[in-house]
C-alpha positions in Angstrom: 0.0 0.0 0.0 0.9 3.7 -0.6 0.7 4.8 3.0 0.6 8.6 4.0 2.0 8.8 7.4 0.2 11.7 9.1 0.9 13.6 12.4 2.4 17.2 14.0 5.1 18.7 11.8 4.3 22.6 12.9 1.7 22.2 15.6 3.3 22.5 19.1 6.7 24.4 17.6 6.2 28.2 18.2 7.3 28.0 14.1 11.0 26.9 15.8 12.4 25.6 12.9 14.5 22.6 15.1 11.3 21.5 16.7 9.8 21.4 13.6 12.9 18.5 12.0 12.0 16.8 15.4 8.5 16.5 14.2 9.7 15.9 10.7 12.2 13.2 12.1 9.4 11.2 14.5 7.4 11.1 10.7 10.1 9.6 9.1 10.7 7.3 12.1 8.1 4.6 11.0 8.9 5.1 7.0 11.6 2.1 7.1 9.8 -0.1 8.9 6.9 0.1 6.9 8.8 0.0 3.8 10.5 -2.9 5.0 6.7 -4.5 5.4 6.5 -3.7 1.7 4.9 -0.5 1.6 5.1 2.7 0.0 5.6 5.4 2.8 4.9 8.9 2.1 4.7 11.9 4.4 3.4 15.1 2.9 6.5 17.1 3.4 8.5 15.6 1.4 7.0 16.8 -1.6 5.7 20.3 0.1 9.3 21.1 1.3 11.0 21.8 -1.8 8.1 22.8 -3.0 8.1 25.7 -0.7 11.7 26.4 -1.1 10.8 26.6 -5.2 7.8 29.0 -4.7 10.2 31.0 -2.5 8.0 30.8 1.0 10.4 32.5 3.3 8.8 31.8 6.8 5.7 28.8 8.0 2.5 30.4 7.5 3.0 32.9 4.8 1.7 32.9 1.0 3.4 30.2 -0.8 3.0 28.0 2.6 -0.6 28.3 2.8 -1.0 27.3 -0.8 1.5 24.2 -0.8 1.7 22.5 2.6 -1.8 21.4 3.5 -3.0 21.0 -0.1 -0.4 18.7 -0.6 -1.1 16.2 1.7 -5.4 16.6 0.4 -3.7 15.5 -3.4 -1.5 12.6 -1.9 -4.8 10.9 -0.5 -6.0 11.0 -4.1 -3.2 8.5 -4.8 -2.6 7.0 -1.1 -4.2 3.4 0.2 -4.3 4.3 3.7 -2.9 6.8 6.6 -0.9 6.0 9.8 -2.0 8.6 12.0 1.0 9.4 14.8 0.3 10.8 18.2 0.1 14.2 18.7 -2.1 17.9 17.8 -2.5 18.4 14.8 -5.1 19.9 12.9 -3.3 19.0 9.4 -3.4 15.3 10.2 -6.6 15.3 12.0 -7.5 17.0 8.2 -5.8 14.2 6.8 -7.8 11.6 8.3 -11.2 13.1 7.9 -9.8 13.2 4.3 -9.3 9.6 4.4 -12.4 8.5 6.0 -14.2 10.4 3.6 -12.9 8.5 0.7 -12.8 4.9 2.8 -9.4 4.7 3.3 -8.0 2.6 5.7 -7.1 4.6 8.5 -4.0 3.1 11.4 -3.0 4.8 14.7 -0.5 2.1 15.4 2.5 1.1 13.5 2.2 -2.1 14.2 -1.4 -2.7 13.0 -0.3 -1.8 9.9 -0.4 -5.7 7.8 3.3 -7.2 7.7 4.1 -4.6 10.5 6.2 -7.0 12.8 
């Protein structure tokens, strides 16, 4: 399955741009083991990122971040099988998996209920 993995990247970070790779880094924490399960992890930030960088956003929250970051996550789901939700606030992911439901994804909030998860 392609597999959006979902959970705080800004919330919680006052904007502070090392909290915010912390947040990026717990994401990215469960990618390998559910690649090793034979899935296809994504998390929306790697594609909003440079994204941002290209469109010349300068600080979280302004113009260019508005348009990319949460929009790009909303056109991954078109593509994605499911979403693993992480712990934490976060009204992005929370979006995420309203998104999901809506269109009868599979929705996990564990890792390891993920199938071929060990």
């Amino acid at each position: 399955m392609l597999i959006l993995i979902a959970g705080p990247y800004r919330s919680g970070t006052n904007d502070d741009p090392v909290l915010m790779q912390k947040n990026l880094d717990h994401l990215e924490s469960v990618a390998l083991p559910l690649f090793r399960a034979g899935h296809l992890p994504m998390i929306g930030e790697w594609v909003a990122l440079p994204l941002l960088k290209l469109a010349g956003s300068v600080k979280p929250g302004d113009g260019p971040y508005e348009e990319i970051l949460y929009p790009t996550a909303a056109r991954l789901l078109e593509k994605c099988d499911a979403v693993l939700r992480l712990e934490g606030a976060s009204k992005g992911a929370d979006e995420d998996v309203r998104i999901a439901k809506e269109r009868g994804l599979q929705v996990y909030y564990k890792l390891e209920d993920v199938p071929g998860v060990k």
